[in-house]
Phi, psi and omega in degrees: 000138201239114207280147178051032161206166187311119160298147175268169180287050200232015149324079184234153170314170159309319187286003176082013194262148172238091184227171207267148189175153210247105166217137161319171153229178182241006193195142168224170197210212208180138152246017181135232165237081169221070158191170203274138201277347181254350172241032174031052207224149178275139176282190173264045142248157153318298172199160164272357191199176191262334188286095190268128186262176145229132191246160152307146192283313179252121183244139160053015173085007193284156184245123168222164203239130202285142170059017179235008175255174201239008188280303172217141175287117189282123174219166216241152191242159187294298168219226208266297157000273202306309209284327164285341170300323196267022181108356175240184257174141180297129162311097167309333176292303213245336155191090172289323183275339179283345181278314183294323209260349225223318177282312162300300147344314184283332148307331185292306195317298182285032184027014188264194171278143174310113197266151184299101180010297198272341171279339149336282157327330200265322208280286195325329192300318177296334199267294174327328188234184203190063209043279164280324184257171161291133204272151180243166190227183202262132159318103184296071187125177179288145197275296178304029217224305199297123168327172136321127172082356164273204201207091159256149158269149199209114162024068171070000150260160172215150221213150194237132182258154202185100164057054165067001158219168171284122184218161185287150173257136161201177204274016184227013201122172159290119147297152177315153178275193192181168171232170218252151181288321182200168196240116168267320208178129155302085170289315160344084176346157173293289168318311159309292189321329189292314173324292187299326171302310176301029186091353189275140217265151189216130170290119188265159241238144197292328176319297230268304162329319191223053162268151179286149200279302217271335179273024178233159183258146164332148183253117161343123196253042167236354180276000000 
């Protein structure tokens, strides 16, 4: 967040969209290069590579000035939840041990060989988009059921589920949870979800960690 000026356009949703809004983040990632280093404005394309990462925010002390180099567009997710919904996957450079449990997991689920970085990419690249847009996919199940840490859409929002419950994503943060009228859609890749069902644990934003369990309300296992 750049304090007393117009935020730049590097956010993103759940929803895989990248638009400007002054919210922190706990991570940031990449999807190549795409937006221009002399008006720090994003281009029209989506991404440059299939490999969308989510990196740690300080790595080895290095310093890079956001948007303004041409190697990759630094763009930043509220936690690792919003950053595996809108499609990407943990970075082997930068959290190699979290890339590795997350890449075992997905072995696990899908019962095959520890599949390959860019074989990763290739499944994810089908499931997150729908030529452009974001793809959404059908609920495996009762909501309340969906690990920690998946992501579905309810009437045009989107909710991070945590012990069964549900909380809103929003541009000032997460909300109390609450319950949602109605269940639309998956965002959470399919293949990711199978990952997180298998053990991989996706770091959640601290709102969600120490919200109390008995006062918030459940999410209908009818939805």
């Amino acid at each position: 967040m750049r304090t007393g000026r117009r935020p730049l356009q590097n956010r993103v949703t759940p929803f895989g969209d990248v638009v400007a809004i002054a919210q922190p983040g706990l991570f940031i990632g990449n999807r190549g290069i795409i937006h221009n280093p002399a008006t720090k404005t994003l281009l029209g394309r989506r991404c440059t590579t299939k490999a969308w990462l989510v990196c740690v925010l300080d790595y080895k002390g290095r310093h890079r000035e956001v948007m303004g180099g041409r190697t990759w567009t630094e763009l930043f997710f509220l936690d690792e939840a919003v950053a595996l919904a809108a499609g990407h996957r943990p970075c082997f450079f930068c959290r190699r041990r979290d890339a590795e449990a997350f890449r075992a997991a997905w072995a696990k689920a899908k019962g095959g060989k520890t599949p390959l970085a860019p074989e990763m990419d290739a499944v994810l690249h089908e499931e997150r988009l729908d030529r452009a847009r974001k793809r959404a996919h059908a609920i495996p199940g009762p909501i309340g059921e969906l690990p920690d840490g998946t992501v579905i859409a309810a009437v045009g929002e989107a909710y991070t589920i945590v012990q069964g419950r549900a909380f809103r994503w929003s541009e000032q943060g997460y909300q109390a949870a609450r319950q949602i009228p109605r269940a639309d859609a998956l965002l959470t890749p399919p293949s990711t979800l199978l990952a997180i069902r298998a053990g991989y644990r996706p770091a959640l934003h601290p709102d969600l960690e120490a919200s109390p369990r008995e006062a918030s309300p459940r999410v209908g296992a009818d939805f």
